[in-house]
N, C-alpha and C positions, 0 to 999 in steps of 0.2 A: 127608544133606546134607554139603556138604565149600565150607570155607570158601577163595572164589576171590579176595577182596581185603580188605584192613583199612583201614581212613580216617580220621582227624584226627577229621572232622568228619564229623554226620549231614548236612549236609546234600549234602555231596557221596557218601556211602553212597547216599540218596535219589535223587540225580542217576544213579551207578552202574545203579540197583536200577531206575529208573524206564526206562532205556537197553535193557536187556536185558529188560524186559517186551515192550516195542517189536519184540524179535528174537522173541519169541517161548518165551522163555527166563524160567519162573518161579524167585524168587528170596527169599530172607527177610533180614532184618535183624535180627541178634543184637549184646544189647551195650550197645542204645541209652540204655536204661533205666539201667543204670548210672553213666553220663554225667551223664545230666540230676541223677539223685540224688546224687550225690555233687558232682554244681556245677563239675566239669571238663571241660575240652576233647573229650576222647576217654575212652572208660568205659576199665577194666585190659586192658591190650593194643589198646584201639582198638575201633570200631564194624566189626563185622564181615557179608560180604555173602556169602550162601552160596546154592550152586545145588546140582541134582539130581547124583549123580555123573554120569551118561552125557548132562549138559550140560556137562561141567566143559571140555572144549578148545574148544566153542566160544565159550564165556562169556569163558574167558582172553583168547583174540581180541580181544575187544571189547574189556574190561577195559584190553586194554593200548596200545587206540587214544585211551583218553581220559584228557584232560586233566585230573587229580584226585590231590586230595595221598594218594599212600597211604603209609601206615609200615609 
């Protein structure tokens, strides 16, 4: 797995993660967990959305069609 975007928030990770299910393109969410435990915005280094590698250029695609805060 190779991480294609990092996000503030889960809930735009989700939005992310839910977009590219759609394409056909499975996808995990690492990070999340962190976040909530620790009671901040984004876990260390942010909520991260990772795909297969021989999805990775077309996930980037997408990724970088949509409107979502990434750091």
């Amino acid at each position: 797995m190779i991480t294609i975007a990092t996000f503030a928030s889960a809930t735009d990770a989700h939005i992310a993660q839910g977009i590219l299910d759609e394409n056909g393109i499975p996808s995990i969410i690492t990070d999340e967990t962190s976040a909530q435990v620790l009671s901040i915005p984004f876990g260390i280094g942010g909520i991260r959305v990772q795909v297969n590698d021989e999805d990775f250029d077309k996930a980037q695609e997408i990724i970088k069609q949509l409107d979502l805060k990434k750091i």
